[in-house]
C-alpha positions as CSV (number, residue, x, y, z in Angstrom):
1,X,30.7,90.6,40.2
2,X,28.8,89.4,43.5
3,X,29.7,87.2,45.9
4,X,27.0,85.1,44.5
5,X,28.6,84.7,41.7
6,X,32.4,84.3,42.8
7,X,30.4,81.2,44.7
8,X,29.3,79.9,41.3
9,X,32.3,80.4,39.6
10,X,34.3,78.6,42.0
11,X,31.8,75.8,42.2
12,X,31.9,75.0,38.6
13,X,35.8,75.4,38.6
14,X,35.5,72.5,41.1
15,X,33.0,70.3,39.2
16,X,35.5,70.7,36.2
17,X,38.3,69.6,38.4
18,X,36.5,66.6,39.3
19,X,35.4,65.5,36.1
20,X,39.0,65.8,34.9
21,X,39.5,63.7,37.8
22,X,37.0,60.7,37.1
23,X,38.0,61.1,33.9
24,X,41.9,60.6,34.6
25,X,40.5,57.3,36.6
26,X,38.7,56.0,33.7
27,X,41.5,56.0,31.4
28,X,43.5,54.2,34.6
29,X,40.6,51.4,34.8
30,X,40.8,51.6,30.8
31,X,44.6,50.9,30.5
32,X,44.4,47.5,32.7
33,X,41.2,46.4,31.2
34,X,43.5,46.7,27.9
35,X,46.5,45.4,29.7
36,X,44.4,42.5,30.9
37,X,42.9,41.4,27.1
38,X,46.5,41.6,25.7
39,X,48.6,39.2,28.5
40,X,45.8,37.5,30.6
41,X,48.2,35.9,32.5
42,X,49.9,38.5,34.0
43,X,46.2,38.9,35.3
44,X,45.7,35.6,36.5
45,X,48.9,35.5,38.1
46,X,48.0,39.1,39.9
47,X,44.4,37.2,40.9
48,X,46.1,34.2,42.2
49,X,48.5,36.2,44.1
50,X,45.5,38.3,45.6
51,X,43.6,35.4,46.7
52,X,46.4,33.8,48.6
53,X,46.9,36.9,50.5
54,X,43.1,37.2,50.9
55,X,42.7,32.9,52.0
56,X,40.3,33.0,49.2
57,X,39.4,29.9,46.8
58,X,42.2,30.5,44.7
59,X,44.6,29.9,47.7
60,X,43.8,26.5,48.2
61,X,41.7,24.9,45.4
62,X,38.3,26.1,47.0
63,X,38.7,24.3,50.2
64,X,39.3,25.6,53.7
65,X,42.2,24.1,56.0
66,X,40.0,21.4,57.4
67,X,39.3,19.8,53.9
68,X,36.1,20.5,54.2
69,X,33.5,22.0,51.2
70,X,33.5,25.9,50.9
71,X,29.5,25.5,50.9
72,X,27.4,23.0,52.3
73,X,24.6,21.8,50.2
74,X,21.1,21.0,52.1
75,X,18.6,19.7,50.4
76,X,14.7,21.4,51.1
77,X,11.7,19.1,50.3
C-alpha cells in the first residue's frame, strides 16, 4: 500500500467517524423534539426559565424595565 493510500484510508475512517457523530446528534435533537410533543410543558417551563436568564420577553410580559414597548411603531406616509 502507498502512502497515498494510508492518507485515503485514514481520511474515510474520519468521515465515518463524523457521520456516526452527526448522526449520534440527530437522534439527541430527535429525542427532545419527542420529549417536547409528549409533555409540552416541561418545554415551556425550560423556555420560560431561559428567557428570564436571557431578560427576554418571556421574563417580563414583553416589556423592558421602564414599562416601555419592546418595539416602537412609526408610521411612513
Amino acid at each position: 500500500m502507498t502512502t497515498t493510500d494510508d492518507h485515503l484510508r485514514e481520511g474515510v475512517e474520519h468521515l465515518q467517524a463524523a457521520a456516526l457523530e452527526m448522526i449520534a446528534a440527530a437522534r439527541s435533537f430527535l429525542d427532545l423534539a419527542e420529549d417536547a410533543v409528549k409533555q409540552p410543558a416541561d418545554l415551556r417551563a425550560w423556555v420560560n426559565a431561559a428567557a428570564a436568564r436571557a431578560g427576554g420577553p418571556g421574563a417580563g410580559g414583553g416589556r423592558p424595565e421602564n414599562g416601555e414597548p419592546g418595539v416602537q411603531h412609526i408610521r411612513v406616509s
